[in-house]
C-alpha positions in Angstrom: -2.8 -2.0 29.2 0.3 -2.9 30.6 3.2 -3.1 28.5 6.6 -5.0 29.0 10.2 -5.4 27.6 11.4 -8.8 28.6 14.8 -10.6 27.9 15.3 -14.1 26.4 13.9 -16.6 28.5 12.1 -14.2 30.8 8.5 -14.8 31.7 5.4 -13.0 33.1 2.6 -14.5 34.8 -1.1 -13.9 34.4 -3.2 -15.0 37.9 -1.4 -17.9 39.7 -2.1 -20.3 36.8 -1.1 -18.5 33.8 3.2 -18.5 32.7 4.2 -16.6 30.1 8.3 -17.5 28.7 9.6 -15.5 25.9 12.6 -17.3 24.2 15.2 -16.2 21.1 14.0 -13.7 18.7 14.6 -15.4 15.1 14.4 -12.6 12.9 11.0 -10.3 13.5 10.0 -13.6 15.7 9.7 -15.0 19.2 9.1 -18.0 20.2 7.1 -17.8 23.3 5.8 -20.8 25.9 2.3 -20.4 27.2 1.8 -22.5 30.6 -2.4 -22.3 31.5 -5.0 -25.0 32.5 -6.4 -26.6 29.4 -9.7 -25.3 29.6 -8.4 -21.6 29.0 -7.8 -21.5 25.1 -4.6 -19.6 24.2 -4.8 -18.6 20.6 -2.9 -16.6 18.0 -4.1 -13.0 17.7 -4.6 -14.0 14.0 -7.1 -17.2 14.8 -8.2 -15.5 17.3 -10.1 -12.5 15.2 -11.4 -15.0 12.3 -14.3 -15.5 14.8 -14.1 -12.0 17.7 -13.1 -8.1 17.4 -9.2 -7.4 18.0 -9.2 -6.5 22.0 -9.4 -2.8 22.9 -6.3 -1.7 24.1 -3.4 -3.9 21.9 -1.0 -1.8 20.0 -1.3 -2.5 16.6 2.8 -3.1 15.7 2.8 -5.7 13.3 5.4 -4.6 11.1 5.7 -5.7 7.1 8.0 -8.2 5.7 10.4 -6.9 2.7 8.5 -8.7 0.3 5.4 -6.6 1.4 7.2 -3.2 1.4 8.7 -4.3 -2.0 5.0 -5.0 -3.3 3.3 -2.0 -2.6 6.6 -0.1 -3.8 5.8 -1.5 -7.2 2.2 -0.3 -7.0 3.0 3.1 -6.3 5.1 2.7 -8.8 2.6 1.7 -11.3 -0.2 3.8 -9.9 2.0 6.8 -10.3 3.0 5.7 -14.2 -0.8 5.6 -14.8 -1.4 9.2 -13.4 1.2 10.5 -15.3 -0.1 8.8 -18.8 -3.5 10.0 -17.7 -2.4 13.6 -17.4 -0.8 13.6 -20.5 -3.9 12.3 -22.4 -5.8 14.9 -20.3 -3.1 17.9 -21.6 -3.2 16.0 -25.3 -7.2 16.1 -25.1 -7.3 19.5 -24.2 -5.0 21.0 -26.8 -6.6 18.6 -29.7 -9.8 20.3 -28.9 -8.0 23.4 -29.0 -6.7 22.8 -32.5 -10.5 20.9 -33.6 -11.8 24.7 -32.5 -9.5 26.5 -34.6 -10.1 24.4 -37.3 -14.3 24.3 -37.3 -14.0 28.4 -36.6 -12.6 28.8 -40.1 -8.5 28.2 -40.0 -7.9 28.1 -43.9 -4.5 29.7 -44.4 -2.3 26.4 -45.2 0.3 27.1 -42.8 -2.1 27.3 -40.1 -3.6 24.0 -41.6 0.1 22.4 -41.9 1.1 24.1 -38.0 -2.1 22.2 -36.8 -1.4 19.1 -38.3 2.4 18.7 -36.9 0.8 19.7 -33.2 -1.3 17.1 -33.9 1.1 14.4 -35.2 3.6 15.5 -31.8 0.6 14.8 -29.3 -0.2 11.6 -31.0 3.3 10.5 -31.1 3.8 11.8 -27.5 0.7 9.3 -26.2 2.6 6.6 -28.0 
């Protein structure tokens, strides 16, 4: 594949039939001129793959706008929140079934009793 860096109103031509003008840059855009012979369909990349494969060989640089970035930032964000709570309901399960054990093997002192229920009262207020 070749690969070129061209200027503002530069071109490149394909064959002897095919001019291609690259013009201002607007932001992440280009406005480029296409000069070929009607019957040789010049499509965007994008219209072009709704119907064939990307061709072999293209770099894949397309790069993503703020708004993007700033969307998936908020679902990592969220995504990580949820792992977090999960983990914590995971630690709270544990150590409630820790506590249920102690209780069903026989714990009938009251300050064990009254030590298991204020565990138990923190882990439910901590999943709160």
């Amino acid at each position: 594949m070749l690969s070129l860096r061209l200027k503002s109103g530069e071109y490149l031509t394909i064959g002897e039939e095919i001019a291609v003008q690259i013009f201002r840059q607007t932001g992440d855009s280009f406005e480029v001129a296409v000069k070929a012979p009607r019957e040789i369909p010049v499509l965007r990349g994008e219209v072009f793959e709704r119907n064939s494969q990307r061709p072999e060989g293209l770099r894949d640089s397309r790069k993503r706008s703020p708004s993007q970035l700033q969307s998936s930032a908020k679902r990592l964000t969220v995504l990580a929140r949820r792992e977090e709570l999960r983990e914590r309901q995971l630690d709270a399960a544990k150590k409630m079934a820790a506590i249920l054990d102690r209780m069903q093997a026989g714990a009938s002192q009251p300050e064990d009793i009254e030590k298991m229920r204020a565990l138990l009262e923190q882990l439910r207020e901590g999943l709160e």
